[in-house]
C-alpha positions in Angstrom: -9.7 -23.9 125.8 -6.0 -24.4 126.5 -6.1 -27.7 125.5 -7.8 -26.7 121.9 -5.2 -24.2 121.8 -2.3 -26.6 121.9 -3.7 -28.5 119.1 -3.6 -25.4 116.8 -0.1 -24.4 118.0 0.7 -28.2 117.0 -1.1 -28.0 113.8 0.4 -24.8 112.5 3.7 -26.4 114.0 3.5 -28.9 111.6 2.3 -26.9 108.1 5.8 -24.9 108.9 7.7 -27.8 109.5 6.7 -29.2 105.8 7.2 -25.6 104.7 4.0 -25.3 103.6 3.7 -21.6 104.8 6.6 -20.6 103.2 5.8 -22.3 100.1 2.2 -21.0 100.1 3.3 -17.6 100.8 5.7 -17.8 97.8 3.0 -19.1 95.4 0.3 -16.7 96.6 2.7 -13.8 96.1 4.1 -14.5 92.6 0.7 -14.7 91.3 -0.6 -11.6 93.2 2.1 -9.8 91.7 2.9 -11.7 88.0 -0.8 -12.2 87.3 -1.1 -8.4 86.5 2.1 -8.4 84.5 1.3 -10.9 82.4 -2.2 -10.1 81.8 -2.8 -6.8 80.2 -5.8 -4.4 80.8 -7.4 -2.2 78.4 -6.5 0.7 79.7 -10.0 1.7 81.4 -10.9 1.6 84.9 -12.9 -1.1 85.3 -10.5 -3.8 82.8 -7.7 -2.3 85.1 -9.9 -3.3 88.4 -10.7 -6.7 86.6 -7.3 -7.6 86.4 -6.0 -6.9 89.9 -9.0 -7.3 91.7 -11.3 -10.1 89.9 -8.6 -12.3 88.5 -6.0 -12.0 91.9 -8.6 -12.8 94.1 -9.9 -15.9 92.2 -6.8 -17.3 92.3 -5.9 -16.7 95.7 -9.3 -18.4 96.4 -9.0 -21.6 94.5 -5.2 -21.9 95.6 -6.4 -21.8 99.2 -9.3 -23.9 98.7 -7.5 -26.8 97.3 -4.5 -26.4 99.7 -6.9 -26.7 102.2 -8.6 -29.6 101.4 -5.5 -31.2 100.5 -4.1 -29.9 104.2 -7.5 -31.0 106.1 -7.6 -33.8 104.7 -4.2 -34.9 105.8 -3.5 -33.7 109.1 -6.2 -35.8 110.5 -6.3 -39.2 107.8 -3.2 -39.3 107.7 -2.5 -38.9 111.9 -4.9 -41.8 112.1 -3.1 -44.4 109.6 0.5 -43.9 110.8 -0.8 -44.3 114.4 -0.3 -40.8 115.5 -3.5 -40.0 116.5 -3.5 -43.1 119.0 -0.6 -41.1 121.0 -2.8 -38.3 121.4 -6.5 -39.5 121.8 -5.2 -41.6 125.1 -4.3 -38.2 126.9 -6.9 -36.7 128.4 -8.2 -34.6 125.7 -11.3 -35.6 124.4 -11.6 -35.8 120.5 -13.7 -32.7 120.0 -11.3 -31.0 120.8 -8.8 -32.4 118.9 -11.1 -32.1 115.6 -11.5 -28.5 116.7 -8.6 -27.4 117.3 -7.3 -29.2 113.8 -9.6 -26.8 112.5 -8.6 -23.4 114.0 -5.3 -24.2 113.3 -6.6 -24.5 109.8 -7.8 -21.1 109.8 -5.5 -19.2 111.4 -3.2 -20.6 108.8 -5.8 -19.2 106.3 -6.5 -15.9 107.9 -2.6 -15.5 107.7 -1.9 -15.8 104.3 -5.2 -13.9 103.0 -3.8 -11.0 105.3 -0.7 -11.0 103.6 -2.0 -12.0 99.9 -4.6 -9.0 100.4 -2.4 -6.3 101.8 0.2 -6.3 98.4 -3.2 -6.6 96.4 -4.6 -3.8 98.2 -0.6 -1.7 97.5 -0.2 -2.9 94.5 -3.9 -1.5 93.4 -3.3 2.0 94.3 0.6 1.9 92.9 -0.7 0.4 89.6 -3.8 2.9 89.3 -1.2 6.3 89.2 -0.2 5.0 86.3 -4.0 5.3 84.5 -4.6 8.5 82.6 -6.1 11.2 85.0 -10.0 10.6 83.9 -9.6 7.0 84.4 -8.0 7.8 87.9 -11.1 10.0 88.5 -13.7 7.1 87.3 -11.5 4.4 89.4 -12.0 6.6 92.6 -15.7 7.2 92.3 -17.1 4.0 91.4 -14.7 1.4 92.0 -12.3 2.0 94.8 -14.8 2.9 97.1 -18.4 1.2 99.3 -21.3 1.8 97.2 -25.0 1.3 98.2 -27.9 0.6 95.8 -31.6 1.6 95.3 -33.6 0.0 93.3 -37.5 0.1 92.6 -39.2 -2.7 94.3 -39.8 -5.7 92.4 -44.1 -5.6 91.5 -45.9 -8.6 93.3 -47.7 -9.5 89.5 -49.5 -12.8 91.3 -52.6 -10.6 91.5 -53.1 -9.8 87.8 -52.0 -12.9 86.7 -55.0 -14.6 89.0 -57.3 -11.3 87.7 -56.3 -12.2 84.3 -56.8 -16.1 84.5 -60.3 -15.6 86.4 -61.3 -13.3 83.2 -60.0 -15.9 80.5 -61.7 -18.6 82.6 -65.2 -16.8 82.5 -65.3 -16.2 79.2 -64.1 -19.5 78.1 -63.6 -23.0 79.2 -60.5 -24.5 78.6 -59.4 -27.9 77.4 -60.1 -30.6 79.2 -56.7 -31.6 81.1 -54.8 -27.9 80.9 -52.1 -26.9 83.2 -53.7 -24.4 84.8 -49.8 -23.6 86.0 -48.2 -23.3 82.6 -51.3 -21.0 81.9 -50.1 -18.8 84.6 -46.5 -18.7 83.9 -47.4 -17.9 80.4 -49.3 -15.0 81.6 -46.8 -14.0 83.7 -44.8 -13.2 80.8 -47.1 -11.3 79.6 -48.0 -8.8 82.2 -43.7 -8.7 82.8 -43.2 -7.7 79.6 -46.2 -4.9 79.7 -43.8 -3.2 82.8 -40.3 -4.1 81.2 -40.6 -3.5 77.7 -40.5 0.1 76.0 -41.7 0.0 72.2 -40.3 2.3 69.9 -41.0 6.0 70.6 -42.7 5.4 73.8 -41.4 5.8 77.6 -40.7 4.4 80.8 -40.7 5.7 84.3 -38.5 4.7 87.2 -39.3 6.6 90.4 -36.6 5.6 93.5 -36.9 6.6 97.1 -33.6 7.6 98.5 -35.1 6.8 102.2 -33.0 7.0 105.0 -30.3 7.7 102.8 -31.6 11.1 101.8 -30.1 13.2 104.2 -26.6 12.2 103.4 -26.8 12.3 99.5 -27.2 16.0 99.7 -24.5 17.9 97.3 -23.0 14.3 96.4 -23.4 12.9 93.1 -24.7 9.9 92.1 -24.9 7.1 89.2 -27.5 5.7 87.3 -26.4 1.6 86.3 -28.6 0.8 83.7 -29.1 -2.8 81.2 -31.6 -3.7 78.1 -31.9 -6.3 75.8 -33.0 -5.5 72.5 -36.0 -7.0 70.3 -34.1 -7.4 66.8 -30.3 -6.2 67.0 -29.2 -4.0 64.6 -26.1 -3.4 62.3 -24.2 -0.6 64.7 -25.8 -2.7 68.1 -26.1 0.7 69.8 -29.7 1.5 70.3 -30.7 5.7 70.7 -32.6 6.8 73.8 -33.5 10.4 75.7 -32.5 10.2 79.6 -34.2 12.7 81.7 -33.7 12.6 85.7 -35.1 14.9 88.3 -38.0 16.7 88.6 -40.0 16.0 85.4 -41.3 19.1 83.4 -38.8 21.8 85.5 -35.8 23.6 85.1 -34.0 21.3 87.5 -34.7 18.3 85.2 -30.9 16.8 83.6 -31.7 15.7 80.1 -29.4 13.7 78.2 -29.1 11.8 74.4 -27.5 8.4 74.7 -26.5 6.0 72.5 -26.0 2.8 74.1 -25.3 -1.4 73.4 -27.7 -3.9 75.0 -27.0 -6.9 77.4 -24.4 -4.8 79.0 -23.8 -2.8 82.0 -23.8 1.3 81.4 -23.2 3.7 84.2 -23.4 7.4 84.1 -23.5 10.3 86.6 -26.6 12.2 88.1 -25.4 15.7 89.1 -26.5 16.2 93.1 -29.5 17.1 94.5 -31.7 15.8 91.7 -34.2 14.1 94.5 -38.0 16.1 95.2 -38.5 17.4 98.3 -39.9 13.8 99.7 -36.4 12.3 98.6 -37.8 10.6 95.0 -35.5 10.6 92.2 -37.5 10.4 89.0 -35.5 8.6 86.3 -37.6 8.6 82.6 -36.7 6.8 79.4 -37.8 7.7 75.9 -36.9 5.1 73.2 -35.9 6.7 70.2 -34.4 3.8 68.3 -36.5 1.3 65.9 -36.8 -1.5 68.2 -38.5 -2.6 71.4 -36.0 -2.6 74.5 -36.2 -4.9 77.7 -35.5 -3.2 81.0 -35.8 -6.3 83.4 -37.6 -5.6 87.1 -34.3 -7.1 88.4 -31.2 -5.6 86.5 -32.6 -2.8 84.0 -32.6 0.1 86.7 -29.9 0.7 90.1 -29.4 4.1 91.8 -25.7 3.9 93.5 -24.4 6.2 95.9 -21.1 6.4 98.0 -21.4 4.5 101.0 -18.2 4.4 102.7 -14.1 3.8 101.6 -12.4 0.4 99.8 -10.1 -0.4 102.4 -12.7 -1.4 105.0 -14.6 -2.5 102.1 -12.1 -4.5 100.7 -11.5 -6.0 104.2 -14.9 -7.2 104.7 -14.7 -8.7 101.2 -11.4 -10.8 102.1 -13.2 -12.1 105.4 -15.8 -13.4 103.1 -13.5 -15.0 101.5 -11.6 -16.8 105.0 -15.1 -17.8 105.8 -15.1 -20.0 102.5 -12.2 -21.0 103.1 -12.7 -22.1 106.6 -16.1 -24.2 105.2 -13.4 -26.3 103.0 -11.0 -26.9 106.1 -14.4 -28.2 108.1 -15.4 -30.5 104.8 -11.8 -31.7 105.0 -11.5 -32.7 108.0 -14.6 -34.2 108.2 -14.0 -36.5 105.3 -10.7 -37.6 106.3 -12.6 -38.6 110.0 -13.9 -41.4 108.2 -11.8 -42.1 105.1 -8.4 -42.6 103.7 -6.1 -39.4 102.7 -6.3 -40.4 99.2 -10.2 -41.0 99.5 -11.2 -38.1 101.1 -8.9 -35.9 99.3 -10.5 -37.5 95.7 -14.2 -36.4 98.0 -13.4 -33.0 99.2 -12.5 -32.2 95.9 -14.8 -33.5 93.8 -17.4 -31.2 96.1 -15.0 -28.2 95.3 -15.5 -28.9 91.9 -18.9 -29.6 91.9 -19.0 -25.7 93.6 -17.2 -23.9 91.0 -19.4 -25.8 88.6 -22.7 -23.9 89.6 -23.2 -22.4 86.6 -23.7 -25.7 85.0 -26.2 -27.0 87.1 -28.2 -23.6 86.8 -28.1 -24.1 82.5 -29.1 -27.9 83.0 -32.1 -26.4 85.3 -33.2 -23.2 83.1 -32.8 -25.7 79.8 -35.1 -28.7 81.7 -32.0 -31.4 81.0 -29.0 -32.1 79.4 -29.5 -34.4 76.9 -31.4 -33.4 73.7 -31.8 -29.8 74.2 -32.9 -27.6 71.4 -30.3 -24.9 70.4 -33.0 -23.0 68.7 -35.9 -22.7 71.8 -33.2 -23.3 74.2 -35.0 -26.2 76.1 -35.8 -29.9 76.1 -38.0 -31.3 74.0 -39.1 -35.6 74.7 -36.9 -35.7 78.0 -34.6 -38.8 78.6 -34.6 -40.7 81.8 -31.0 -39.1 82.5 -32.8 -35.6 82.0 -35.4 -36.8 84.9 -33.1 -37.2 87.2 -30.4 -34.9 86.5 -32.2 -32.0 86.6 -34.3 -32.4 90.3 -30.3 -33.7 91.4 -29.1 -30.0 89.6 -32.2 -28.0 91.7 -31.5 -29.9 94.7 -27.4 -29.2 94.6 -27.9 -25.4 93.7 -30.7 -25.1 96.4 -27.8 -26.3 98.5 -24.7 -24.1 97.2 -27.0 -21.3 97.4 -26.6 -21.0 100.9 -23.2 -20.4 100.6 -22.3 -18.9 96.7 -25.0 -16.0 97.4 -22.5 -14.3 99.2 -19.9 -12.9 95.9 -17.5 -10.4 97.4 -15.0 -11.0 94.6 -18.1 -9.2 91.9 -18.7 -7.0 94.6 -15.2 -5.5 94.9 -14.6 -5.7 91.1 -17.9 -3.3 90.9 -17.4 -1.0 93.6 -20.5 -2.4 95.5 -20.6 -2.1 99.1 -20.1 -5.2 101.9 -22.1 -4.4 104.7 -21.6 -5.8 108.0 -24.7 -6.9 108.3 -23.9 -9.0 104.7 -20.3 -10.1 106.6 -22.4 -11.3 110.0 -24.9 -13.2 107.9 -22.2 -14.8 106.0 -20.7 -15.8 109.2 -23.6 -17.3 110.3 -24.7 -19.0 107.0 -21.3 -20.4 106.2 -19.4 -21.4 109.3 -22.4 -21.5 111.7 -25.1 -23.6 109.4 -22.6 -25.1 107.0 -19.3 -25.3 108.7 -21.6 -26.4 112.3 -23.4 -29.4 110.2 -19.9 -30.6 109.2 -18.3 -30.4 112.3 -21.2 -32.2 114.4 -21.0 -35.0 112.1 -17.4 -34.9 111.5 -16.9 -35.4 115.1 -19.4 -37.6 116.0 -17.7 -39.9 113.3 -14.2 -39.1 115.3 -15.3 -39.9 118.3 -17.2 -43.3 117.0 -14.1 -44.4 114.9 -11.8 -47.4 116.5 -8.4 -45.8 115.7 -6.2 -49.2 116.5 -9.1 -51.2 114.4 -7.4 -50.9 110.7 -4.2 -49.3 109.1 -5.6 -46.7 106.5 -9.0 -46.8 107.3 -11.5 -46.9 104.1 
C-alpha cells in the first residue's frame, strides 16, 4: 500500500507542478459562479433550481470528464514515450501498482475539486434563493431543496391478457398463413395499455397508492401529487379541464379540487396531511371533464412524493455520483494510453465520451428502427437500408452497455428534489467503479504489464 501511495503523491505532484489544479480550480469556479449571472431564470422555483443546479453541475461534469481523459491519458502514454516509465518500472514496484496508484491519484485530484466546485454551488444556492419572492422560497424548500421519496402504483404484468386475448382471437379465427404471432402481441399490447391509461371524455380514473412502511412517518406532513398526460387531439388554449379528488372517496375527508392543466408536462400540487385510510392507501381519482381523451402512462402519469430527508446530504450523495463517473473516465484513460499513443488514446477516450453524451441518439435511431429513410409522419422506417441493419443492433448493443452506467442521473435528481438513497450511491459504486471501472483496470493492466516499454518510442 505504501508503495501505491507514493505513486499518487507523485501523480498529484505532478498535476500541481503543470498547474493544473490551480488552473482547474479557476475554471470550475468562474463557471460555478458566472454561469448563473449570465444565464437568467424565470423567476420560479424550479427555472431558479435549473440554473444553479442542472446547468452548474453539467458543466462541472463534462469539464472534469475531458480533463480527465486528457490527464489519464497523459500521465501514463506520455511517461512511457519519453522513457520515464523505464526509471520507475525497474524499481521494485510491480506495474499494478503503478497503474493503480496513477489512478487514485486521479481521483483524489477529482474528489478535490468536486468538493470545492460543490460547496460554493451548494452557498451560492441558498444566497441566491433569499432573493426569490417569499412563495417561491416556500415552493423551493418543499420540493426542491430537500430528499424526496416516491410511490407509485405498480406497473400491471398485462402478458396474461394479452396471451387470454391472442388464445380467443386464435379460436375463433385462423390467421394468415406466415403472421408474426409477435407483432400480433405487441399490437395487442397496445390495446389492453391504453384500456388502463387512457380516460375518455367524462369518464374516470383511479389510482390507489400504498404508503407502506412509510406510513407511520407521513402522519401530519403534507404531500404532493406529480402528475403527466398526453392528449388525443390538442386544442386551441392546450390546457385540458379535470376534477381531482384525493382521500377517502365518498366522505367528508375527501380534498376535491378543479384543475386546468397542459399535457406532456410535469404538474405538482399539494395533498393536505393525513389523507391515507386506516390501512395507509391514498386514493387519488380523476374525472375528465375536457373534450378529449387523455393518456396517463403506467410509468410517468401518477407519483406520490413525500419528504425524505434534507439537500445537503442529499446533494452530497448526488456529487459522489458524480466522482464515481468521473473516476470510470480516469480508469478508461489510463487504460487506453497503456497501449497507445497520447494523441491516440486521447482521440479514443474521447470519442467514447462522446459517444456517452450521445445516448439520446442511439435510443431515437432504436425507437425509429434506423436512421436512414425514416418517415416523419409514422415516426419509423419504412424499406430499411443495409446501414439501418446494422446501425440499429450496434445502437441496442451500445445503450445496453451505457445503461449500466447513465441509469444512475443525480444531476435530474437534484434539479427535481428526488431523493439519493444510499442504497442508489452503494449500487452505483458497485456498478460503475466495481463492474465498469474493474473490467478496465484488469485489462488495462494486464496490457501494462505485457507492454515492452524500451521496444518503441511513442508506442502505437
Amino acid at each position: 500500500m505504501k508503495r501505491i501511495l507514493t505513486i499518487t503523491i507523485l501523480t498529484l505532484r505532478a498535476a500541481i507542478r503543470f498547474r493544473l489544479v490551480a488552473l482547474m480550480s479557476f475554471i470550475m469556479l468562474a463557471g460555478v459562479v458566472g454561469l448563473p449571472l449570465i444565464l437568467k431564470d424565470d423567476g420560479t422555483a424550479r427555472g431558479f433550481t435549473q440554473i444553479l443546479l442542472a446547468y452548474t453541475l453539467t458543466l462541472i461534469t463534462a469539464l472534469l470528464g475531458f480533463v480527465t481523459l486528457w490527464l489519464a491519458c497523459g500521465t501514463l502514454a506520455k511517461e512511457i514515450s519519453e522513457s520515464q516509465m523505464q526509471l520507475v518500472a525497474v524499481k521494485p514496484i510491480p506495474r499494478w501498482q503503478i497503474w493503480i496508484g496513477k489512478w487514485l491519484g486521479l481521483v483524489v485530484l477529482n474528489a478535490f475539486l468536486i468538493s470545492l466546485t460543490g460547496v460554493c454551488v451548494y452557498f451560492l444556492l441558498y444566497w441566491r434563493a433569499n432573493q426569490l419572492p417569499a412563495e417561491q422560497q416556500t415552493i423551493l424548500r418543499n420540493e426542491i431543496l430537500v430528499a424526496r421519496a416516491s410511490i407509485k402504483e405498480p406497473v400491471p404484468n398485462y402478458s396474461q391478457d394479452v396471451e387470454q386475448i391472442l388464445q380467443e382471437r386464435l379460436a375463433t379465427s385462423k390467421p394468415p398463413e406466415g403472421t408474426d404471432l409477435n407483432s400480433v402481441k405487441a399490437v395487442i399490447l397496445e390495446q389492453v395499455k391504453a384500456r388502463n391509461q387512457i380516460v375518455p371524455p367524462g369518464y374516470m380514473r383511479r389510482w390507489e397508492l400504498n404508503l407502506g412502511f412509510a406510513k407511520p412517518f407521513l402522519t401530519d406532513r403534507p404531500l404532493f401529487i406529480r402528475t403527466k398526460f398526453n392528449a388525443a387531439v390538442t386544442n386551441i388554449s392546450g390546457t385540458y379541464m379535470g376534477m381531482w379528488e384525493v382521500g377517502p372517496i365518498d366522505t367528508p375527508k375527501v380534498m376535491r379540487r378543479s384543475m386546468s392543466l397542459s399535457d406532456n408536462s410535469f404538474h405538482e400540487f399539494e395533498v393536505p396531511a393525513n389523507m391515507f385510510d386506516d390501512a395507509g392507501v391514498l386514493t387519488i381519482q380523476f374525472a375528465n371533464a375536457s373534450e378529449t381523451a387523455l393518456l396517463f402512462s403506467d410509468e410517468e402519469g401518477m407519483e406520490l412524493l413525500y419528504r425524505e430527508g434534507g439537500f445537503g446530504l442529499n446533494f452530497a450523495r448526488g456529487l459522489a455520483i458524480v466522482l464515481c463517473w468521473i473516476s470510470l473516465l480516469a480508469a478508461l484513460g489510463l487504460a487506453a494510453s497503456s497501449l497507445l499513443s497520447f494523441p491516440v488514446a486521447a482521440f479514443v477516450s474521447i470519442g467514447v465520451l462522446f459517444v456517452t453524451f450521445s445516448s439520446g441518439t442511439l435510443k431515437q435511431v432504436v425507437e425509429e428502427g434506423g436512421i436512414m429513410g425514416v418517415n416523419h409522419e409514422t415516426g419509423f422506417t419504412e424499406n430499411p437500408s443495409v446501414i439501418d441493419l446494422v446501425a440499429v443492433p450496434a445502437a441496442k448493443s451500445i445503450l445496453r452497455s451505457l445503461q449500466v452506467v447513465t441509469e444512475f442521473s443525480p444531476i435530474d435528481s437534484l434539479a427535481t428534489g428526488r431523493s439519493i438513497t444510499w442504497g442508489m450511491l452503494a449500487i452505483a459504486v458497485l456498478q460503475i467503479i466495481g463492474l465498469v471501472g474493474g473490467i478496465l483496470a484488469t485489462i488495462g493492466i494486464a496490457i501494462f504489464n505485457k507492454r515492452e516499454l524500451a521496444a518503441t518510442q511513442g508506442g502505437l
